[in-house]
N, C-alpha and C positions, 0 to 999 in steps of 0.2 A: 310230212317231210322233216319238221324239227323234231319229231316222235324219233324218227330213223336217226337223224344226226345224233339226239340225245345217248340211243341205245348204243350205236356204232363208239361213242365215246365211251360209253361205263362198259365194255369188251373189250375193248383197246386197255385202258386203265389197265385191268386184271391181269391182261394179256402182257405189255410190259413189266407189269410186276416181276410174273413169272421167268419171262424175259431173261431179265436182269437180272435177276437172283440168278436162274441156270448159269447165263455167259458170264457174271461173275466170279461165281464155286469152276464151272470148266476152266475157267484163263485163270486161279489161282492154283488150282492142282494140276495144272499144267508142270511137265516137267519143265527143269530150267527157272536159277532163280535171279529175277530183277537189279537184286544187288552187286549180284558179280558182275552183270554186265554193266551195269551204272559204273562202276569202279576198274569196270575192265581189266581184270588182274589177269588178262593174259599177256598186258603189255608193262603193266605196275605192278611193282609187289605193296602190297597190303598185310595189315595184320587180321586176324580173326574179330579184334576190338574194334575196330575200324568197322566191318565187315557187321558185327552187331548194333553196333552202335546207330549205323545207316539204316540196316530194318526197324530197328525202335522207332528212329526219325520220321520214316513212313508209314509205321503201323500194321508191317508185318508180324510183329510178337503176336498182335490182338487174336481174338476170335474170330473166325469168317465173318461168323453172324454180325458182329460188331463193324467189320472192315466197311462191310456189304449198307450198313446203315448207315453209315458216315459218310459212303459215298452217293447212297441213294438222299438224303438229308441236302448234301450241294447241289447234286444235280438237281432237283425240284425249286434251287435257287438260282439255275443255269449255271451252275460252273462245274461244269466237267472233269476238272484238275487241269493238272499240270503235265505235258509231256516230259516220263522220266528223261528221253533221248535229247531233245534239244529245248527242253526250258521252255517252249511258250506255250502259252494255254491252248488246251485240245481245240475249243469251240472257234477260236481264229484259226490252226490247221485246216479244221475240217471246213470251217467259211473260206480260206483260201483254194481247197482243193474242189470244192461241191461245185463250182462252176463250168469244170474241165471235165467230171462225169455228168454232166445235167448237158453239156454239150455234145459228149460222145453219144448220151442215151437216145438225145434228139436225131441225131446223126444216124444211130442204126434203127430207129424206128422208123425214118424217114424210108430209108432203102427197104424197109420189110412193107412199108404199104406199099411202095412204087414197086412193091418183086408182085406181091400175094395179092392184092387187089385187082389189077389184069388179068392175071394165070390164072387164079383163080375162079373170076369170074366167066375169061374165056372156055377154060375148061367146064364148066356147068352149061356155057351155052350150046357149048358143040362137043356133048358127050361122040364119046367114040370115034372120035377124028385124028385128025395127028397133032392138032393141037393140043388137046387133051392128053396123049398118050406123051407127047413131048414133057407137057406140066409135070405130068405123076412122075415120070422119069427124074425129072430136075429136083421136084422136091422128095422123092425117097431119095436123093444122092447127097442132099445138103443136109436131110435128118441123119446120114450114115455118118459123114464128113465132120470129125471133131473142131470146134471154130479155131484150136490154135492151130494146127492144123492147114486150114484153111488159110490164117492171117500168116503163116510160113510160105505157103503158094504166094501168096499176093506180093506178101515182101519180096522174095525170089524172080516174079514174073515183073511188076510193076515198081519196084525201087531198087532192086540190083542190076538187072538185065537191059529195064527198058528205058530205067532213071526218071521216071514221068513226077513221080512223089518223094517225099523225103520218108527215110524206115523208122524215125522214133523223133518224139518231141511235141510242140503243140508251139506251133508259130502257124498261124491263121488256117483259112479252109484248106489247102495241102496236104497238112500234116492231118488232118479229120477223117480225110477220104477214105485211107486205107483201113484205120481202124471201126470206120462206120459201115463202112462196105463188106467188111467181115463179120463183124456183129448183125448186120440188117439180114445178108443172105444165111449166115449161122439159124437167124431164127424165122426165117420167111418161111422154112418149108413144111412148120405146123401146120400157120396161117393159110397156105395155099390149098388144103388138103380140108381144112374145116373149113375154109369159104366154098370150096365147090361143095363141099356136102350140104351143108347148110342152103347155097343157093338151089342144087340140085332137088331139096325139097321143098322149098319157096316157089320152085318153078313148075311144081306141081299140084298146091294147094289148090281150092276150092276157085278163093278170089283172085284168082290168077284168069284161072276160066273162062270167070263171071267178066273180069276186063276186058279181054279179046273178044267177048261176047258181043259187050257195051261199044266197044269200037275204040277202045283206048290204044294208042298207040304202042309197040314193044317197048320201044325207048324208055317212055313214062313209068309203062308196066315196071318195069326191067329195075329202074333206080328210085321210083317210088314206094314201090312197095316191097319186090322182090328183095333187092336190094337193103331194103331197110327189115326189115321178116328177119334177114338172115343176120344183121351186123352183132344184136342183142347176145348171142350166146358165143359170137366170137370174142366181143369186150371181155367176158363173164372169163372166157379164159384166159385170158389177157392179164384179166387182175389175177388171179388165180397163180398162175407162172409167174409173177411177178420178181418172185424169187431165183429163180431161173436166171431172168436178163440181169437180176443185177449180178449173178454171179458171172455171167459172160460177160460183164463190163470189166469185173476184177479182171478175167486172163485177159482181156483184148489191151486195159490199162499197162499189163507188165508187160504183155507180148511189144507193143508197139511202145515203150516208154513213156505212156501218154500221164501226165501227170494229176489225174485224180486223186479221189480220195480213196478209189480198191488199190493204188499201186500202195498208197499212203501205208493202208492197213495192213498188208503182205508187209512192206519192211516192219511195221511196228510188231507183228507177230514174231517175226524172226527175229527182233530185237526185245522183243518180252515187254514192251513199251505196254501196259498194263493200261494208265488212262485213255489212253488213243484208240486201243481195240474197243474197251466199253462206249467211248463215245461212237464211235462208228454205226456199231451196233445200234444203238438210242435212235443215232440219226437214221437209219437206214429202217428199221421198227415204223418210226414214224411216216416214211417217207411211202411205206406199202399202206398205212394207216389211210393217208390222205387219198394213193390213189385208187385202193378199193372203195372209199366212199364215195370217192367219182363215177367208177365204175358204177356204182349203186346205182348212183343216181341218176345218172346216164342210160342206165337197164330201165328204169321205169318212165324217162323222156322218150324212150323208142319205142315200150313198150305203154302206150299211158291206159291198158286195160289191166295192169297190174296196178298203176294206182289207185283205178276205180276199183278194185276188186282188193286194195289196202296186202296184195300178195308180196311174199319176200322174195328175196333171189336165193 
């Protein structure tokens, strides 16, 4: 196990290196430059000396290569810099906003096991039924269904028409509902489709057999083993996607006004806010870090004949 942690760190390592070097050079050759908007000369007039003298200030004259070291040099001393747009250090931003997406993410994973783990399971039990056919129907319509999309239905049906929820904000469970409920069903209708498959061959394994043989109960069969057979390669994609959800946290964050750290990063893009994208990044790098290691490790508590057999995922 500490062998795996060890190696999962020195690939990670690399892996932000590369990271950060890339999202650095991309968000600097990015059109549109930081200075003008720092000085907003479309509301001030400014001189050109002015205008240089502010890049010197922050070390846009330098070399990327150079830019790029000076910022990787702080960050490895946790300081992120400075948000050009409002003065206070990124790593408090992003500490103030990480609690309202780590809420929203709970929020729509919640709804995605309470959609996909029933439907899906009922669907493997009772292939070819109308419950089954009902499942595959609902999740081909929610993989077709783009989640803003979706979170425009919800707002329209349940906070303009019905007034049940408020349409943007983050004032207690209320305001969660609608943005979690669109994210959960946005991304249940993988899960539903690889649970029944998954179950569907679990249900037909050897020691499945050998149980009803034995005299063991469905039930037990069912969430003992069956159950647990199938969970291991749906985690696996779980980590996998990982990417995916956080980027459906960004639009579900701006669709519904929810005040994360993807709404965060949308305005800092559009406002060229240059330390706040890179730390975003960082934190968001690390944050797939951790939870594929869980994933990991998690794949081989389900499965513990990969540990004895020392196999990877």
């Amino acid at each position: 196990m500490i062998r795996i942690i060890g190696r999962k760190f020195a690939e990670t390592g690399l892996f932000l290196l590369f990271l950060t070097f890339a999202s650095f050079a991309f968000v600097r050759l990015a059109p549109g430059d930081p200075v003008l908007t720092i000085l907003n000369v479309d509301e001030v007039s400014v001189s050109q000396e002015q205008v240089e003298s502010l890049r010197e200030e922050m070390g846009f004259d330098k070399p990327l290569l150079v830019q790029y070291g000076q910022w990787l040099l702080r960050f490895v001393q946790l300081d992120a810099g400075t948000s050009y747009v409002t003065g206070q250090p990124v790593m408090s931003m992003i500490k103030a906003g990480l609690p309202a997406t780590i809420e929203l993410t709970a929020g729509g994973l919640f709804v995605m096991i309470f959609i996909s783990l029933p439907l899906g399971s009922l669907s493997a039990l009772y292939q070819g039924s109308w419950i089954d056919s009902l499942s595959r129907f609902l999740s081909v319509i929610g993989a077709a269904v783009p989640s803003f999309w979706l979170g425009l239905i919800f707002i329209d049906a349940f906070a303009v028409r019905l007034q049940w929820f408020p349409t943007m904000g983050r004032e207690g469970l209320s305001t969660l509902i609608l943005p979690a409920l669109t994210l959960g069903v946005a991304i249940s209708s993988v899960y539903v489709r690889l649970l029944r498959s998954n179950l569907s061959d679990a249900l037909s394994q050897e020691f499945i057999r050998s149980g009803r043989a034995r005299g063991i109960g469905e039930t037990r069969l069912f969430f003992a083993h069956a159950l647990r057979y199938s969970l291991p390669p749906v985690i696996t994609v779980f980590g996998v996607s990982l990417g995916s959800l956080i980027g459906g946290v960004v639009v579900i964050e701006v669709l519904f006004a929810y005040p994360g750290i993807g709404k965060m990063v949308v305005d800092a893009i559009r406002q060229r806010d240059y330390p706040l994208i890179q730390g975003y990044i960082m934190v968001m790098a690390l944050f797939v870090f951790v939870v594929n290691t869980a994933v990991d490790l998690s794949y081989r508590l389900l499965r513990p004949e990969w540990r004895r057999a020392g196999g990877g995922v």
